[in-house]
TORGU-172270 format. One line per 3 residues: number of its first residue (from 1); for each residue z, x, y of N, C-alpha, C. Coordinates in steps of 0.001 Angstrom, whole numbers. Atoms other than C-alpha are relative to their C-alpha. Example, Ala and Ser with C-alpha at 12.3 -4.5 7.8 and 13.67 -1.06 7.14 Angstrom:
! residues 2
1	0 890 -1190 7800 12300 -4500 0 900 1200  -60 -820 -1190 7140 13670 -1060 730 -770 1090;
END
This chain:
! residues 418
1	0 854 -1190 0 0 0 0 886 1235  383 -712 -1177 -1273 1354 3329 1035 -229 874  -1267 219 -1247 1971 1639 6060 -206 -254 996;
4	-164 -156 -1693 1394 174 9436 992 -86 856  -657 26 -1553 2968 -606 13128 1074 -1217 -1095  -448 999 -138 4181 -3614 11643 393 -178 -1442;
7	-1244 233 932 5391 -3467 8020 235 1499 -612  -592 -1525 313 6474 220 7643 2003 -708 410  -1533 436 -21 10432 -1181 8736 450 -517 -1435;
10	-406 454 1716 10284 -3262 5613 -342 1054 -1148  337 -1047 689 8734 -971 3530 965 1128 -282  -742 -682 166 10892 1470 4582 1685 -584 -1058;
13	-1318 348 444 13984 -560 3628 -199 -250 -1534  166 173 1393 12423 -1717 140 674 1792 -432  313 -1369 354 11718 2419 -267 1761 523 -550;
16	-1891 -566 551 15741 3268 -36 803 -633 -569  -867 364 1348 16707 945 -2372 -687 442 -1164  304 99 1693 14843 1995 -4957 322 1543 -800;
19	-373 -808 776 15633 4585 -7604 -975 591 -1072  1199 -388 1254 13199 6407 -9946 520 693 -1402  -701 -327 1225 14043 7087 -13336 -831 595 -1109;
22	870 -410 764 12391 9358 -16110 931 326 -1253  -615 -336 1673 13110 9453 -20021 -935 1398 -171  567 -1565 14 13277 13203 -20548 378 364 -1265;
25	-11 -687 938 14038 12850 -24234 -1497 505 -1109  1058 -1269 99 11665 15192 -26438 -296 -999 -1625  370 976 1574 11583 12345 -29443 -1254 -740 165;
28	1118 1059 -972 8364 10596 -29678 -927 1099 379  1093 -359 -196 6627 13758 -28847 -401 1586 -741  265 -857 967 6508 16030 -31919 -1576 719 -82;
31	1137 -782 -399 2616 16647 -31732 -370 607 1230  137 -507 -1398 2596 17990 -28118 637 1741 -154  -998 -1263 -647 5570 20340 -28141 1509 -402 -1362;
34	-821 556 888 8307 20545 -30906 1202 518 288  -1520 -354 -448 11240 22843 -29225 -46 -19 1386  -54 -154 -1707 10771 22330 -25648 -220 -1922 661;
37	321 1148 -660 11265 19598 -23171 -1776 -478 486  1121 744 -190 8097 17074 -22816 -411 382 1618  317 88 -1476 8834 17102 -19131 -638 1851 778;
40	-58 -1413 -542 8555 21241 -18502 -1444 889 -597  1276 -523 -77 5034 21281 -20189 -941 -98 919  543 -84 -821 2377 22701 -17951 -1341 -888 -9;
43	630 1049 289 205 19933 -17017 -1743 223 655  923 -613 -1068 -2314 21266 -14268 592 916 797  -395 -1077 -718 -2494 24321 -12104 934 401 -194;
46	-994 -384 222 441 25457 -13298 1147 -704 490  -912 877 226 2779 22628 -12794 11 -1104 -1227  -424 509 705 4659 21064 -15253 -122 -1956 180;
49	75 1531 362 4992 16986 -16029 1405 -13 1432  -886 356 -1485 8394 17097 -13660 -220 661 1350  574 -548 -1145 6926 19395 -11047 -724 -1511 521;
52	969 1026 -938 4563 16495 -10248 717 -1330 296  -1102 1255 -705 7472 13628 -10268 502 571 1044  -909 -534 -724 9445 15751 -7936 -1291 -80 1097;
55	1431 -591 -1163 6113 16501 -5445 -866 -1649 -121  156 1507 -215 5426 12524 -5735 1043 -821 640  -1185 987 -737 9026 11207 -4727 77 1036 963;
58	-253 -660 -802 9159 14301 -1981 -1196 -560 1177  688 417 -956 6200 12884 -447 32 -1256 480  -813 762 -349 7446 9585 -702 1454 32 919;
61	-1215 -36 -1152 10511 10314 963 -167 78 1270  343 -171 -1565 8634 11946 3973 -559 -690 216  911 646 -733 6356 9728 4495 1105 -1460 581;
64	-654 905 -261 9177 6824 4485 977 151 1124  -954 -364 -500 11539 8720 5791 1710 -215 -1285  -920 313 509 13887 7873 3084 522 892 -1351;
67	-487 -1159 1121 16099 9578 -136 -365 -945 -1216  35 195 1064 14750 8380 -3109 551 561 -1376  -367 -1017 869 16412 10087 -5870 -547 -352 -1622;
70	451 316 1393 15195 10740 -9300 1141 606 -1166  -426 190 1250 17032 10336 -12555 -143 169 -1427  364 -752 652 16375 12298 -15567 1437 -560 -1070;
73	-719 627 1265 17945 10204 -19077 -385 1280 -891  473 -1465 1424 18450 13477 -21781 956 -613 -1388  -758 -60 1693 19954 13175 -25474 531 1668 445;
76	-555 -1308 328 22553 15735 -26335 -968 1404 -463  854 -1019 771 19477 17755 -27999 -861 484 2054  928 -860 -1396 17827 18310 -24066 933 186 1040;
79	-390 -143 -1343 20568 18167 -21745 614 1739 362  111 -1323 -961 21715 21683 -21074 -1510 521 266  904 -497 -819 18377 22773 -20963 -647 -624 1002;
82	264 811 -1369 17805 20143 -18085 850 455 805  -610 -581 -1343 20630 21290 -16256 -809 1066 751  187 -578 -662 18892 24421 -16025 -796 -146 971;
85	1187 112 -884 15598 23807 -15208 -77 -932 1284  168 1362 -1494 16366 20898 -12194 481 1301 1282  -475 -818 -754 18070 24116 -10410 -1440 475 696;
88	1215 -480 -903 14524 25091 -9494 -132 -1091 1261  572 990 -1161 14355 21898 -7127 1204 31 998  -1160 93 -1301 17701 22890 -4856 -653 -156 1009;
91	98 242 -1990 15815 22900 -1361 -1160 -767 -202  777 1200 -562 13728 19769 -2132 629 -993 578  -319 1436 -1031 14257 16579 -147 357 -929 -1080;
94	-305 758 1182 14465 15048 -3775 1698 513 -950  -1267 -53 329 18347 14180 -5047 13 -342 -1634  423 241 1724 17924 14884 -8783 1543 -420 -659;
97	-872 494 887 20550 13349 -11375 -681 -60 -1392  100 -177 1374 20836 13706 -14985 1329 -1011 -763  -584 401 815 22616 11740 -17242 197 -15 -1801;
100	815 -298 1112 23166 11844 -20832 266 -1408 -903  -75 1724 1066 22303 8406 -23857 887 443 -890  -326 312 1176 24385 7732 -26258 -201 881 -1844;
103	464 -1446 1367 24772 10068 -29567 263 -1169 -1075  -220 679 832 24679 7664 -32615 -41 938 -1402  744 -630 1035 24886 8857 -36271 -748 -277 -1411;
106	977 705 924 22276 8566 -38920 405 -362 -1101  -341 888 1176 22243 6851 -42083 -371 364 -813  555 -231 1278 22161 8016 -45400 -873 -1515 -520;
109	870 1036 -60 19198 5663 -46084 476 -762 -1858  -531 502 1349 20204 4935 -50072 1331 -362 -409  -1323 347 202 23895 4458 -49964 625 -860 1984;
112	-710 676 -1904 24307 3118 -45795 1214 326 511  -1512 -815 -420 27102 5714 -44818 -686 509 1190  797 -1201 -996 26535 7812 -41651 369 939 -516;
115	332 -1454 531 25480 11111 -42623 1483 688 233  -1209 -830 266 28331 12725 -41166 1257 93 -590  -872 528 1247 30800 10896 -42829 -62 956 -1633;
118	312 -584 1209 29126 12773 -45786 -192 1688 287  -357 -1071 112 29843 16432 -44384 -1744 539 1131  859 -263 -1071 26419 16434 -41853 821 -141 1323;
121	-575 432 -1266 28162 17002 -39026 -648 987 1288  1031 -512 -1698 25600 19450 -36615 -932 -728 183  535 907 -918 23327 18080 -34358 -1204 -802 -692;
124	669 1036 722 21195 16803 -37405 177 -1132 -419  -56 1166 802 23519 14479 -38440 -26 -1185 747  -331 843 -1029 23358 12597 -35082 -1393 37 922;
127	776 163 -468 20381 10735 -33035 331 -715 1374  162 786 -954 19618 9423 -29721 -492 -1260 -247  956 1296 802 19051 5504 -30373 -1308 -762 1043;
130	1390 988 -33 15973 4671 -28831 415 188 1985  170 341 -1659 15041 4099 -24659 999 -1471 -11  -1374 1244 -175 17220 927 -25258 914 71 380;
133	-1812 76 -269 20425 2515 -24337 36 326 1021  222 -416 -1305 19063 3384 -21023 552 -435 767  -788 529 -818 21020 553 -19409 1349 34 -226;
136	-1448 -591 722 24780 1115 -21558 -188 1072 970  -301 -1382 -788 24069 4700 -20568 65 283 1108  205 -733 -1146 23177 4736 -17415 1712 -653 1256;
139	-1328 572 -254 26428 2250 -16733 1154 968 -368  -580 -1087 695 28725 4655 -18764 -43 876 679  195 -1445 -962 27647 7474 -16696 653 363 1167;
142	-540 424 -1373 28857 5937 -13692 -753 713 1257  1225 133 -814 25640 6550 -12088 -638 -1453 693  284 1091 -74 25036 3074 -11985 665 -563 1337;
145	-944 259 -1165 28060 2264 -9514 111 766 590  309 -1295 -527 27118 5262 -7827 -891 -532 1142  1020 13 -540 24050 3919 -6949 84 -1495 559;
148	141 1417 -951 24647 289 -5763 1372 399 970  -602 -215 -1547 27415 1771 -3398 -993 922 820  1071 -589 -1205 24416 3747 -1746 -1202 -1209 248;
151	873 1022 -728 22491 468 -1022 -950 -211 -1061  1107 214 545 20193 542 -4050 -142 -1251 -919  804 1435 1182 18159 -2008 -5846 -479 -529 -741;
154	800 -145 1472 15933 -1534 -8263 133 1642 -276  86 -980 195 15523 1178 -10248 -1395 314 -801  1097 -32 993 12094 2535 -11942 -192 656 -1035;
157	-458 -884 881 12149 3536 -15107 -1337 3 -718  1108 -121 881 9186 5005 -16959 -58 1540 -991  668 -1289 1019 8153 7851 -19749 -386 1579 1171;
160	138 -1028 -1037 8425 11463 -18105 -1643 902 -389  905 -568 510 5064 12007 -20287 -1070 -753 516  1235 1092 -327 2779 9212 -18387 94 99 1492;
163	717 -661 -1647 892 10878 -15480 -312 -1425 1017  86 1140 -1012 309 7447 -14246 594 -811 489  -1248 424 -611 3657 6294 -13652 673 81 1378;
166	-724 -757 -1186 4362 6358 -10131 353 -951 528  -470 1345 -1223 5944 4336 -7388 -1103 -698 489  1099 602 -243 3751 1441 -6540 958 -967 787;
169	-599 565 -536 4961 -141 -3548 -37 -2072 444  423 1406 -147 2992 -3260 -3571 941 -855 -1425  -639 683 633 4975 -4287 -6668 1039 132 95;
172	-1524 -772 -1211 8451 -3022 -4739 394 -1536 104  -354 1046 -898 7786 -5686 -2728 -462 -1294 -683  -270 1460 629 7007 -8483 -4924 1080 -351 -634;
175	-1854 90 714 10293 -7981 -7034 996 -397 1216  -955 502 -732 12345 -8238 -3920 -674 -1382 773  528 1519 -691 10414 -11338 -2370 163 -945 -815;
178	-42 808 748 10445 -13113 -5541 1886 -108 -667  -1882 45 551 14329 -12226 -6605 -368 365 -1401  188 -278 1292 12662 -10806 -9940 814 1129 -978;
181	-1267 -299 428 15375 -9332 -11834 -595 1265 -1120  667 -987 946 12958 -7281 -14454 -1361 -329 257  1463 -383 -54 9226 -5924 -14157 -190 956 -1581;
184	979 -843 -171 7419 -4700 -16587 -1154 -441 -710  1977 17 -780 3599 -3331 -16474 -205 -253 -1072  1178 -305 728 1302 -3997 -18903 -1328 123 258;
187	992 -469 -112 -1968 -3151 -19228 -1408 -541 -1218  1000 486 1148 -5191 -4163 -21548 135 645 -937  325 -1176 1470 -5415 -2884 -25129 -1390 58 -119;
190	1419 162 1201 -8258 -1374 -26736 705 391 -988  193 -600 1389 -8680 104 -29797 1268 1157 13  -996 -1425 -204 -6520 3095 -28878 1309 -428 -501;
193	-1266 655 -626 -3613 653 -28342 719 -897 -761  -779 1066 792 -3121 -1391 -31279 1428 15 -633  -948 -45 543 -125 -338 -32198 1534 60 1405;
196	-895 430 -1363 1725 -1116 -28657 405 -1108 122  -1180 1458 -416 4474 -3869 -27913 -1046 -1137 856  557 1149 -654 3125 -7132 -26664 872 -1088 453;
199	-763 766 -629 4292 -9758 -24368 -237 -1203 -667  341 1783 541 4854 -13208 -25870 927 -1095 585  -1245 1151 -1017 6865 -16533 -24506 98 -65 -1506;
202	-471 773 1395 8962 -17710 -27502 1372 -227 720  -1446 599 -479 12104 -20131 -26853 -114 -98 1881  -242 -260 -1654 11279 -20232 -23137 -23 1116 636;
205	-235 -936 -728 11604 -16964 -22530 -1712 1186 -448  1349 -1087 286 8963 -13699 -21929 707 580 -1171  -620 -1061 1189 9873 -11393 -24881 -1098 1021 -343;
208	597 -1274 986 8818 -7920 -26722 -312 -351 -1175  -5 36 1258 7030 -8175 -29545 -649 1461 -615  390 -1072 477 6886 -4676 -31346 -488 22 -1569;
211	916 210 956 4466 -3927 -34160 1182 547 -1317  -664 -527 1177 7701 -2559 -36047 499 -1860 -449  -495 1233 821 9011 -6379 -36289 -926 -902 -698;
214	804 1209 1018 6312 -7650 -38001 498 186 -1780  -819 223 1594 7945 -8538 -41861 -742 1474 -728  582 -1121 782 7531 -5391 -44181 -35 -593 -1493;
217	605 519 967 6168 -5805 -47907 1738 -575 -843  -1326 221 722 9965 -6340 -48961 -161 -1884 -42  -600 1372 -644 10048 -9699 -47546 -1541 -958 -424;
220	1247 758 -282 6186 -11141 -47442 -843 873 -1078  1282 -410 707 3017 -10489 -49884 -839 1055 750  1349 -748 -510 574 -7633 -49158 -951 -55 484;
223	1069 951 -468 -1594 -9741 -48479 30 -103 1053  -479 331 -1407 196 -11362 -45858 234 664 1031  149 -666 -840 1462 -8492 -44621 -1132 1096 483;
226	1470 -907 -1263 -2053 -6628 -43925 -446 -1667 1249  459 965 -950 -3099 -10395 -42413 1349 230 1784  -1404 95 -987 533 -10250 -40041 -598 1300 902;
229	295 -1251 -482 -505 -6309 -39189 -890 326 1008  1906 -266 -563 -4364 -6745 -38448 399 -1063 1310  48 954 -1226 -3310 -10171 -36422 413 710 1088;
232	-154 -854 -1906 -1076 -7575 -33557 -417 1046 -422  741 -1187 -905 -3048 -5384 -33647 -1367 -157 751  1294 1095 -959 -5777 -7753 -32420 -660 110 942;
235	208 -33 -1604 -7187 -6738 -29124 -488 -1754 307  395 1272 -629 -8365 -10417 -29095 1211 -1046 74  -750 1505 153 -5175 -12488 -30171 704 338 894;
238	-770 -316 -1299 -3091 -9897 -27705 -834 510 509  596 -943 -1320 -4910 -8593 -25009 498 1120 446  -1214 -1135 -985 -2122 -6435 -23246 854 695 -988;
241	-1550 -613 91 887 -3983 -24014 500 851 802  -1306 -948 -1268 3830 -2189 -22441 -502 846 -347  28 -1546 -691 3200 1021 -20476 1154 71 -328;
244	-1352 -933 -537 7250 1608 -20457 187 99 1487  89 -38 -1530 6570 1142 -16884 1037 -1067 816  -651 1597 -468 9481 -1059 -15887 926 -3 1384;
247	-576 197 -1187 11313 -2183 -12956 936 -1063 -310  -1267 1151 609 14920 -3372 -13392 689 -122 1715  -1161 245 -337 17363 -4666 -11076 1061 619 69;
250	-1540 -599 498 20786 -2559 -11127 1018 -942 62  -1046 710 78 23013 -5329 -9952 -246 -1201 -1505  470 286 756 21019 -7259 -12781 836 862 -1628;
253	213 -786 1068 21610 -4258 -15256 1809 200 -253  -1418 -166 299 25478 -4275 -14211 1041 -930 -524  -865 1452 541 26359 -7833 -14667 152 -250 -1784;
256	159 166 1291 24764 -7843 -18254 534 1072 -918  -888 -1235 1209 26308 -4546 -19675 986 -50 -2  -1549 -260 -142 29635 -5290 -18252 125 -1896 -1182;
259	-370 1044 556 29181 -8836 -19941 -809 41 -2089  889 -259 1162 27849 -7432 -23257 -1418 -783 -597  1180 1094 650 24884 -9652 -23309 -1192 757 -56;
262	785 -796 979 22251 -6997 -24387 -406 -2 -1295  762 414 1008 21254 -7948 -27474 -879 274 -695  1234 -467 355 18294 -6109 -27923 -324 222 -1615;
265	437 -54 719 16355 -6024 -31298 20 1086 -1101  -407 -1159 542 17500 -3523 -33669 -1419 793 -1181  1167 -695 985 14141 -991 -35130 600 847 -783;
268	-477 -1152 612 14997 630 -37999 -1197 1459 111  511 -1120 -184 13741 4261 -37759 -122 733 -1455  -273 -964 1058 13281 6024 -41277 -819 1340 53;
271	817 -832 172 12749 9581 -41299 837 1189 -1069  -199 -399 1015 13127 12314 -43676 1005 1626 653  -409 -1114 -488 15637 15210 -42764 745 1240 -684;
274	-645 -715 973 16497 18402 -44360 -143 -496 -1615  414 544 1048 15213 16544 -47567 1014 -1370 -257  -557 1370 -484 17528 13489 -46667 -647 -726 749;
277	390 1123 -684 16395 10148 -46014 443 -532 695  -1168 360 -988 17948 8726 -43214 -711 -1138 740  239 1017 -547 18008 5611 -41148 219 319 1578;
280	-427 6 -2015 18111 5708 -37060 -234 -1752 232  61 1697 -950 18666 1940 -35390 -9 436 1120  585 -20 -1297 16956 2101 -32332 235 -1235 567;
283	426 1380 -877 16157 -193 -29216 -670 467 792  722 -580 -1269 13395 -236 -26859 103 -692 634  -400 439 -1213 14136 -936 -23065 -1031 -1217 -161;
286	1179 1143 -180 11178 -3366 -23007 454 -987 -499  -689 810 559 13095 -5808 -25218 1117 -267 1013  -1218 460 -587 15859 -6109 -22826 -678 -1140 1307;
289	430 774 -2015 13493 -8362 -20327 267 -1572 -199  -1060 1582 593 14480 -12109 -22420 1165 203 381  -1522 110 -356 18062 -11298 -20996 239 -441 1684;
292	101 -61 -1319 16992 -10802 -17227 -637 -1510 752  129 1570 -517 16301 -14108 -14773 -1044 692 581  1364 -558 -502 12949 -14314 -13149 -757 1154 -581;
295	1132 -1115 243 11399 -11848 -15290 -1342 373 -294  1374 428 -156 8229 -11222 -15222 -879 1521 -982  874 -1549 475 5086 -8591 -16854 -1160 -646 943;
298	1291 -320 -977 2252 -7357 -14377 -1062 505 -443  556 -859 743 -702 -6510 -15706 -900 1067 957  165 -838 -728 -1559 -3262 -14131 -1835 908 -157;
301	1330 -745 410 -4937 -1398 -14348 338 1307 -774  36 -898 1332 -5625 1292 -16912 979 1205 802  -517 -1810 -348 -4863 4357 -14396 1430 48 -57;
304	-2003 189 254 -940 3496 -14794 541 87 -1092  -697 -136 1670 -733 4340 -18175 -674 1618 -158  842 -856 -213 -1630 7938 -18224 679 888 -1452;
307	-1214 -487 590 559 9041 -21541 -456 1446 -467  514 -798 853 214 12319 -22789 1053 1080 -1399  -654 8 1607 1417 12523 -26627 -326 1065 -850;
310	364 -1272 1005 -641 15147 -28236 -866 982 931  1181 -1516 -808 -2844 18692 -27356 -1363 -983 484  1205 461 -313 -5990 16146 -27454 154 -872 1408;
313	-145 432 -1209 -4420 14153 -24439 -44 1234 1029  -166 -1155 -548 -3481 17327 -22703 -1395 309 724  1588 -548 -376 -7157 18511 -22709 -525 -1314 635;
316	1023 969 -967 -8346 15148 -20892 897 160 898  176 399 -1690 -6271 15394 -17857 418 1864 468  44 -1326 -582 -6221 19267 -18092 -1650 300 440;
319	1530 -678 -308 -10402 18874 -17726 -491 -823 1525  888 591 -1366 -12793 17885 -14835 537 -1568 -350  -161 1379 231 -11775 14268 -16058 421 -602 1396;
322	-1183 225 -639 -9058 14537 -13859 -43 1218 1209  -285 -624 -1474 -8371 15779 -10108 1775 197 333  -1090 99 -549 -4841 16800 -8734 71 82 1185;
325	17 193 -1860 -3837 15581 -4847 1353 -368 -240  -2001 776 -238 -12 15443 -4127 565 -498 -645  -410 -269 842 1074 15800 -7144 -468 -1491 -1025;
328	752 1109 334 -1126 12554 -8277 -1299 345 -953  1033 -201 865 -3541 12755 -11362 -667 -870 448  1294 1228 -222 -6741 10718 -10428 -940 403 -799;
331	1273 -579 295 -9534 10394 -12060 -1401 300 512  847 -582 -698 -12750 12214 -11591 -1270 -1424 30  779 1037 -368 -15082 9532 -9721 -1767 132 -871;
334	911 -496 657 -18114 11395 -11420 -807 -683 -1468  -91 747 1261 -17143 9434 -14810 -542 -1059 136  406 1610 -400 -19172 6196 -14753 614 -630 -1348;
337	-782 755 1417 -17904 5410 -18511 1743 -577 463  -1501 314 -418 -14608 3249 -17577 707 417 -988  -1025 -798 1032 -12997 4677 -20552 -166 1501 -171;
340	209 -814 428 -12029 7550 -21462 -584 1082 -992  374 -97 652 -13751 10067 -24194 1263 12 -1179  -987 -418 1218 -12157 10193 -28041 -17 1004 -102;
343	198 -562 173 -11162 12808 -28757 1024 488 -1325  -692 -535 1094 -9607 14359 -32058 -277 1302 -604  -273 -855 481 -8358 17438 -32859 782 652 -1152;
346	-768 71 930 -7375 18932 -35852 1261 866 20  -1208 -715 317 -4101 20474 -37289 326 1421 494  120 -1160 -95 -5026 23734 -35866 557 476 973;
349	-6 27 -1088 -4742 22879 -32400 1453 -399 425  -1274 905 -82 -1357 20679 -33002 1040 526 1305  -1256 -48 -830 1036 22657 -30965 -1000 796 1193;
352	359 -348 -1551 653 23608 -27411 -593 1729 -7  -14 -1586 -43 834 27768 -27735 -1722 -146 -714  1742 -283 500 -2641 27485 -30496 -928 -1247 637;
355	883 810 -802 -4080 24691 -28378 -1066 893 1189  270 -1330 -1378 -4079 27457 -25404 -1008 893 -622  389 -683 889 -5249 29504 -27557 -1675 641 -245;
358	957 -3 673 -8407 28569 -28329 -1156 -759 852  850 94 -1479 -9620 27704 -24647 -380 1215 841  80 -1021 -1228 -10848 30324 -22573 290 -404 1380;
361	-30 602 -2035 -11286 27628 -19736 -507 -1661 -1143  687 1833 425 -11367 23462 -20850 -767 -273 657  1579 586 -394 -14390 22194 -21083 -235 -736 1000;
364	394 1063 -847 -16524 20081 -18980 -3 -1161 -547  -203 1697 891 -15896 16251 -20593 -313 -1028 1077  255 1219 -492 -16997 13877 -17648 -1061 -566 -653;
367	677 1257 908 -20066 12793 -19616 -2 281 -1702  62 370 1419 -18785 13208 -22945 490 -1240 -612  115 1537 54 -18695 10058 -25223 1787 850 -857;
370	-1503 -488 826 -16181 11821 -28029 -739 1191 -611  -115 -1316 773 -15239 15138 -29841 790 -186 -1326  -833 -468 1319 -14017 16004 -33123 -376 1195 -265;
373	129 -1689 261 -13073 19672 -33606 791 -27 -1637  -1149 -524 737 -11474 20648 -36928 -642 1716 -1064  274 -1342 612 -10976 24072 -38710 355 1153 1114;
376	-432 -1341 -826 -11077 27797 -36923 -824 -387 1055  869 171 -640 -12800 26753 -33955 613 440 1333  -740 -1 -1369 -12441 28209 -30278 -1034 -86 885;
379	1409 -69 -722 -14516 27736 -26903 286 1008 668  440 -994 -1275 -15829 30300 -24320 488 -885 1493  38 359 -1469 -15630 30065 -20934 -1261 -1231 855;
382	869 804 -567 -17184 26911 -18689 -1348 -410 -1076  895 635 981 -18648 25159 -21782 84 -1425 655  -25 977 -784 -19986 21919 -20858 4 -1192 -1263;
385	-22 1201 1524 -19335 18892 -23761 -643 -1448 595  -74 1356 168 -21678 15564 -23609 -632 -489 -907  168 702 1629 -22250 12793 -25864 1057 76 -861;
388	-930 321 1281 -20963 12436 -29319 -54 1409 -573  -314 -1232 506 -19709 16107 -30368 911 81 -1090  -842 169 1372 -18489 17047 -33773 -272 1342 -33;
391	-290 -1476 525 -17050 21025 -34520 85 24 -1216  -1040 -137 1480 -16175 21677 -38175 -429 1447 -970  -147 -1665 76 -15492 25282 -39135 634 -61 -1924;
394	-258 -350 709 -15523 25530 -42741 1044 1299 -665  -872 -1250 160 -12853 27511 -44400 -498 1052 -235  62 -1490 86 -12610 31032 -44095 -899 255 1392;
397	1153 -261 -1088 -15543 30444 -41375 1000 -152 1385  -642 -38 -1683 -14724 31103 -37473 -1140 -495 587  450 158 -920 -16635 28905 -35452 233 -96 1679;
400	-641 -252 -1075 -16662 29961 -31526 -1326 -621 785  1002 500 -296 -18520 28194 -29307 -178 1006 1872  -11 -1307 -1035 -19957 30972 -26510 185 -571 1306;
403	-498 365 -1636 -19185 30844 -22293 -1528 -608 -262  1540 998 -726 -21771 28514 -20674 -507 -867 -969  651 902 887 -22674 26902 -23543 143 -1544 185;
406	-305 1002 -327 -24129 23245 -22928 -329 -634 -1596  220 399 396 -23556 21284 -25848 -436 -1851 -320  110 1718 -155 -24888 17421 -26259 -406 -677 -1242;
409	672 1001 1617 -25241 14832 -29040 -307 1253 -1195  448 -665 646 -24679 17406 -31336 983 547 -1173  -883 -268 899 -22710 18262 -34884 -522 1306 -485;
412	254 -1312 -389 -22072 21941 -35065 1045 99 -1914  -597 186 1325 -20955 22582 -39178 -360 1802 206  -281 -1382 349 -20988 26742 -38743 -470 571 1217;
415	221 -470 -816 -22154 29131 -36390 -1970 267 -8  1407 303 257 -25715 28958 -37808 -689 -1356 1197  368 1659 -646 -25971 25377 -35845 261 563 1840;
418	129 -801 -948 -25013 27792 -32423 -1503 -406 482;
END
């Protein structure tokens, strides 16, 4: 929203109530990065994922004039190394806070004990439960009553891994005009997306519906449950799902935690640890919006969902795709395809360090359709990728694809195909 003569006063006043909030735990993003915070990977030019929140609410502030402060949710597994790293932002204009969720512990999945009970007692035998505890915790913290004695009002809470998460003031100001107590964004699904939460009315109310509560084969026929599966994942029966992009209320968030009415939907989590099966009960924040009055979902345009989960995201908003301006990913106008390209990389590439690796310089991708690399494969310098591109580097073989090289509509099976 553009600031003039005449509603910059309001504006301003929305601006200093509001609060920005980023989930800085590191769960959720195992193919990216597996011992390091999500938020402290380098995203462009050599800033990181929180470099560019911090250099988004700093320019917000000046331009408002106001202190927005940002809020950084860690699990016991990231918070000292958050203490350190926020020390780099002492002489910004931005008032950083950290808090830490809730430590729960896991479940021997075949007998239903918590692990530690059974002699797990380091930091394996205990999980963070889910973005759900974001409102408990952030009450608990006594951040919460912190922040409504400094005048604030909403707070925004989104994924510290989704470049397109930013303050959007035009929906600021519909939450406080309307008295809307919970926001949040969604966005269209495609194909990409089928496996994202969807908004549904049931009982009167908006609600979460996540693709984990659909009945598992315990309960329903195989049958049924591929029909139950295929139905959400539908792009036609749902259209939309949650970004994580939400906008709560605090006096909202204080009434209902102090009155235990949270409720939220319990996901079981099974994963396999140390050769133990184990249970995690989660909750995701998005479920908590059936509790809130006036609540509402917005459906937002694509560029507000910007997530980046694995090395193959990475490489689209580390290429020409993507522009950086004030600490704002945009995309490159150049692209006439409204979507983005596919792209899939294999096992090779998985972690960040051999991703690097095996770039001299990321490609050119504005008119590519999709890629698939797998095997020993690395590029040269200012290679240009369009069309439908397919790498595949037979074992033992090293395929390298040389500087300058323009490849198009083209499946490359050795270095012979060069």
């Amino acid at each position: 929203m553009a600031a003039t003569t005449e509603n910059l006063p309001q504006l301003k006043s929305a601006v200093d109530g509001l609060t920005e909030m980023s989930e800085n735990e590191r769960s959720g993003f195992i193919n990216l990065v597996s011992r390091y915070l999500r938020s402290v990977i380098e995203v462009r030019d050599g800033l990181t994922f929180l470099d560019l929140i911090v250099i988004q609410i700093e320019n917000l502030n000046n331009k408002y004039g106001c202190k927005v402060p940002l809020v950084l949710m860690n699990s016991f597994n990231t918070h000292d190394d958050t203490q350190k790293i926020v020390e780099k932002y002492t002489n910004s204009n931005v008032d950083i806070h950290t808090f830490n969720q809730s430590k729960y512990p896991r479940v021997v999945a075949d007998e239903f004990v918590p692990w530690p009970s059974k002699g797990k007692t380091d930091k394996d035998g205990w999980y963070p439960p889910g973005h759900g505890d974001v409102f408990p915790s952030l009450m608990n913290s006594g951040k919460l009553d912190a922040f409504l004695s400094q005048g604030k009002e909403y707070v925004f809470v989104a994924n510290s891994d989704n470049l397109g998460a930013i303050v959007d003031l035009k929906i600021l100001k519909h939450l406080i005009l309307n008295k809307n107590e919970y926001c949040m964004e969604v966005t269209p699904k495609t194909l990409a997306d089928v496996k994202g939460g969807t908004l549904i009315s049931y009982e009167g109310k908006v609600q979460l519906l996540e693709i984990a509560q659909v009945p598992d084969e315990h309960h329903i026929s195989l049958e049924m449950l591929g029909k139950l599966v295929n139905e959400f994942k539908s792009i036609e029966k749902f259209k939309i799902f949650n970004t994580n992009n939400l906008w709560v209320n605090l006096k909202a968030i204080k009434k209902l935690v102090e009155a235990d009415a949270l409720k939220m939907e319990i996901i079981p989590n099974p994963k396999e640890v140390d050769g133990v099966k184990v249970l995690q009960l989660e909750t995701a924040a998005g479920a908590a919006i059936r509790f809130f009055d006036n609540a509402i979902g917005v459906n937002v345009p694509r560029s507000r969902f910007l997530p980046v989960k694995a090395t193959s995201d990475l490489l689209l908003v580390q290429s020409d795709l993507y522009t950086l301006v004030d600490g704002f990913v945009t995309r490159n106008s150049a692209r006439t395809n409204p979507s983005n390209p596919s792209i899939e990389l294999g096992p090779e590439f998985k972690k960040v360090a051999n991703f690097l690796s095996r770039f001299k310089s990321i490609p050119s991708i504005v008119e590519l359709d999709s890629l698939k690399v797998s095997g020993d494969v690395s590029f040269g310098s200012s290679v240009v990728l369009k069309g439908k591109v397919t790498v595949t580097a037979k074992s033992g073989v090293k395929v390298e694809i040389p500087d300058g090289a323009v490849v198009e509509n083209k499946d490359i099976n050795g270095p012979e195909d060069l």
